[in-house]
Structures are given as C-alpha cells and as structure tokens.
N, C-alpha and C positions, 0 to 999 in steps of 0.2 A: 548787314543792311546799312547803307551810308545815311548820313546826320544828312535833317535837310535844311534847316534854315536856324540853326541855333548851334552854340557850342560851350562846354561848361567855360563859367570865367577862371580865368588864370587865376593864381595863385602871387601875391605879389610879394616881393621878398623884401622886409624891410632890414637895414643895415645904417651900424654909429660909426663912425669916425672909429678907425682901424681894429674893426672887428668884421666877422666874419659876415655875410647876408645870410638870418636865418629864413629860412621858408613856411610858411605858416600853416603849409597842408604835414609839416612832418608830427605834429600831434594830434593825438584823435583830439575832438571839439569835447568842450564839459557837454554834460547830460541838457543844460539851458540853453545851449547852442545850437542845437543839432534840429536838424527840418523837422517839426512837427507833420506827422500825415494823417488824414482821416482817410479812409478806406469802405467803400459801400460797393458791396458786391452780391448779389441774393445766392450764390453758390460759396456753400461754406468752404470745400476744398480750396478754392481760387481765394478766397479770402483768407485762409491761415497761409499759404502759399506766400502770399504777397507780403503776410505780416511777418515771418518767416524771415523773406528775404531783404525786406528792409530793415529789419530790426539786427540784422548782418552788417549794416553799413556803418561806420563809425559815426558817420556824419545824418544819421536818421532817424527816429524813432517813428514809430505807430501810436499814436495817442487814443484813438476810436476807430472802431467797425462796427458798422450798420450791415442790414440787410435789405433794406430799402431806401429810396430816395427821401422819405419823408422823416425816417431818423435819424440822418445822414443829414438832414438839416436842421433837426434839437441838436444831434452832436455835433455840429459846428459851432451853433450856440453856447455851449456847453461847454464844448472845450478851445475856441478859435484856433484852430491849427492855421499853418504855414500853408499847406496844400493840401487838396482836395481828391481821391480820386475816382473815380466814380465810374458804375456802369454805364453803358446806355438805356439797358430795358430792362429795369427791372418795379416788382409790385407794386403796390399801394400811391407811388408818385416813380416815373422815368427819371433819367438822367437831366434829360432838359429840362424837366419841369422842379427838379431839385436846384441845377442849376440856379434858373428863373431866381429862386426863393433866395437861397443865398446870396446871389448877386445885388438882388434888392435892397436886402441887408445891409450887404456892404460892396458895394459896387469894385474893391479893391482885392475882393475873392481870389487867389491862384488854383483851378479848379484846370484838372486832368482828365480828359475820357478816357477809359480804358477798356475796350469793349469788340466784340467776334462781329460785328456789323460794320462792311464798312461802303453800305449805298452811298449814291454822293446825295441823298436826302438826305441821310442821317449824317453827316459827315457838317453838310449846311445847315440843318436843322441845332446840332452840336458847337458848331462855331458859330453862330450868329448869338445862340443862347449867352456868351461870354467866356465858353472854356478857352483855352488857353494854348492846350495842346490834345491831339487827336492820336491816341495809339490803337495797334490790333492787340489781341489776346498772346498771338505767338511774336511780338518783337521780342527777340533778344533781352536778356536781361539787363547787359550793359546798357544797351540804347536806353532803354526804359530807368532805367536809376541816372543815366545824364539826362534822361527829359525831366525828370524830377527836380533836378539842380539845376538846369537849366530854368524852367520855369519857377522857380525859387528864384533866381534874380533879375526875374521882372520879364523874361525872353518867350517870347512862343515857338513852338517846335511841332510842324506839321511834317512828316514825312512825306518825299516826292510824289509818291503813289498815290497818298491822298491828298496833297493838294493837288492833281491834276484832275482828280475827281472833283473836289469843291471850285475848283476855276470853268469845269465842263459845268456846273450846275448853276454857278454864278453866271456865267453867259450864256446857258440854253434858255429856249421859253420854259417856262414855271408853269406849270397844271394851275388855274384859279382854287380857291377854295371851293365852288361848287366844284369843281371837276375833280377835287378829291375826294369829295362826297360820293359821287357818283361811281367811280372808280374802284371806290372801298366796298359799295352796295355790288357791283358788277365782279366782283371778288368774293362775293357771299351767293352770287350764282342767281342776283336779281333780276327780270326781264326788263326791259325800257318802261312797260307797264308798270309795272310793280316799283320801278323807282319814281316812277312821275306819282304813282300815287304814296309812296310814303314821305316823299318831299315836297308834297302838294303844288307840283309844275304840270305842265302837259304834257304828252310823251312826244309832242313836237319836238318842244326845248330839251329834251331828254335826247334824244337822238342827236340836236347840233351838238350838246355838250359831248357826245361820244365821238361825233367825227372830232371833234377841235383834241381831243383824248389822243385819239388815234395818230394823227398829224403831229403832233409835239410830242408823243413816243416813238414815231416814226414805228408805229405797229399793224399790221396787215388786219389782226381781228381781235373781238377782245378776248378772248382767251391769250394772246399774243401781250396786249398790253398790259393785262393782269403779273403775265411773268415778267415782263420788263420792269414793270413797277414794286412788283414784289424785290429784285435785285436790288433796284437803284433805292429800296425804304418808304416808298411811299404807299406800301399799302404791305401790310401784316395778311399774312396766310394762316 
C-alpha cells in the first residue's frame, strides 16, 4: 500500500574532522528515548496485537491500554505518552469524543485513528476532531509503525484512499443536524408521523427534511438513503 502524504524523517549523520560519519539509526534508542504509545482499543486481541508489535520496535514502547475512550483519557493524563492510538467506536466515550477531551487538554496531543470504519463521515468527523493521522485495521504493518514515527515528528499521514474520501465530504453538501436526526429515526424504522411527533415539528417539515435527505444522498428512497448513510458513518445500524 503506498505512503500518502508523509514519510519517516531521515536519519542525519553527524561526522568530526577526519572521522568517519556515524548514523544515528545504527543504535537502538535508550528505554527514555523511544515513542511512548497509549493504545485504546475495546477488543483485547487487537490490543495485545498491537502491544505485541510495537513493543517489537527498538524505537517504541507501549506505556498504557485502555478499553475505552474514557480511560484512554485518565491514561493520557497519567502517563502523557508521545502518541495516542485509538479506536473509532468504541464504549463508554468514541474515538472523537476521546479525542475532543484530550485535545482540550492539550491542544499539542499526537493522536492516531486506528479503526475498520472507514465512511468519509467518520473519516471527517476523525480529522476535524484533531487526529492526525487516519488508518484501517488491515494496513500493513510497516505503514502503520512509519505512520507512528511519522506522526511522531509532527507529520500527518492520510492515505490516498481516505483522503479522497475526506476531500468528497469536505466538498459535498453536509446533511444539517436536524437531518441527521431525522435520518437516524428513519433508520429505526420511524414513520414521517412518528418523527414529527417525537421531535415536536409537523410532519410537513418532516417530509421537506427527507426530500432535502434524499437530494444530498442522491437516494431514490429511504430505505436507499439509510444504506447510503449507513456506508458513508452517518447513521449506525
């Protein structure tokens, strides 16, 4: 899978007056050196996996795993790692909403999605949050340990595949907030009646909102735009 907008920094070789240039990747890093990671994933295998593989790396360690977004942001506290990396969807608090909290904190956060969703709502909903970088479950493991170092020195690292998702979602029309409402109810198998009475509108205005739905899904019907939106993240089945 090719690198899309990022690449690990070289290695610079520093060299004295008639001695050799040494390289400074030819020794592993001391234990103080090396990228701290926190890790939050609600699937234990994916999280020893991960822990596993980075704790592989001369240049890495694992400092904290979480299982959800919310202690995923005491262990940040806890232990300020280097990088972050994190689900999308998982219990008690999401990825972005973990994010959110962290960033607040400290707006300087290095924070990595790493997650099997890759709608371009969740993708925009992910990058606007403050991550940094956007991977799937199955990249490659090399890619995934240089997006790690990568965004370790400051870089962000979308792959092609998803930014042309986040660029299609940055300039398509955007569903309003009521129309995500509406959308999510119509995905629970609501009637126009039944939504205009639990979000106390008319079923008039309940119907424009579904054409305007329909039109910026470019969907036939809403069973149609259910599945479209389900794809693209913005509505959970």
């Amino acid at each position: 899978m090719a690198r899309a907008t990022s690449s690990r920094p070289g290695m610079r070789a520093e060299a004295t007056k008639g001695a050799k240039p040494v390289i400074a990747a030819s020794a592993a890093p001391d234990a103080h050196l090396r990228i701290r990671v926190l890790i939050a994933d609600d699937h234990v295998v994916v999280r020893e996996g991960l822990v596993a593989m980075i704790d592989r790396q001369p240049d890495m360690t694992v400092v904290a795993q979480a299982p959800n977004g919310a202690e995923a942001v005491e262990l940040w506290r806890s232990h300020g790692p280097d990088i972050a990396l994190l689900d999308l969807r998982m219990p008690v608090l999401d990825g972005v909403g973990a994010i959110g909290r962290i960033r607040a904190e400290d707006p300087k956060a290095r924070i990595l999605i790493l997650t099997t969703y890759d709608g371009d709502e969740d993708i925009y909903r992910g990058m606007r949050a403050g991550a940094k970088a956007y991977l799937l479950k199955d990249t490659p493991r090399e890619e995934l340990l240089q997006c790690i170092r990568a965004v370790y020195s400051g870089e962000s690292y979308i792959p092609p595949a998803v930014a042309a998702k986040l660029a299609s979602q940055v300039s398509g029309e955007r569903l309003t907030t009521r129309e995500m409402e509406i959308l999510a109810l119509i995905a629970r198998g609501r009637s126009n009646k039944a939504i205009a009475r639990e979000l106390d509108i008319s079923e008039g205005t309940v119907k424009t909102h579904v054409k305007s739905i329909l039109q910026k899904l470019d969907a036939t019907s809403r069973t149609e735009a259910v599945s479209i939106g389900a794809k693209r993240g913005l509505v959970r089945l």
